[in-house]
Steps between C-alpha positions, in 0.01 A plus 500: 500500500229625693475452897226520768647802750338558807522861692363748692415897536767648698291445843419162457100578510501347104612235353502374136643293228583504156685365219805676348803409310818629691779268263751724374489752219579224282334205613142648554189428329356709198288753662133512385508852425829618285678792558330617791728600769358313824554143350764474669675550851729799594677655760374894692809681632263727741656486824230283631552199260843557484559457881256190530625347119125536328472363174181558308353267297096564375222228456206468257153506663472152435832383640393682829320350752 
């Protein structure tokens, strides 16, 4: 089910929105590209996202606003 999430660049200077479908592995929507890696979300285990629990998730030009 796809959402409206609001955020910001780390400094706060720019904000956006966009639509993205964070349900579960199995409860997601079909992506509108198969097989393509980014169509869903996943987890970095740099140090940096690990220590303030980043998880990645990528939006389609026109889900981004």
């Amino acid at each position: 089910m796809l959402k409206t999430y609001h955020g910001s660049c780390h400094c706060g200077a720019v904000h956006f929105e966009c639509q993205l479908d964070l349900a579960p592995a199995g409860q997601r929507s079909k992506p509108e590209l198969d097989g393509v890696w980014w169509t869903s979300s996943f987890r970095c285990n740099c140090s940096w996202c690990a220590k303030t629990r980043f998880w990645k998730n990528f939006a389609r030009p026109p889900a981004f606003a």
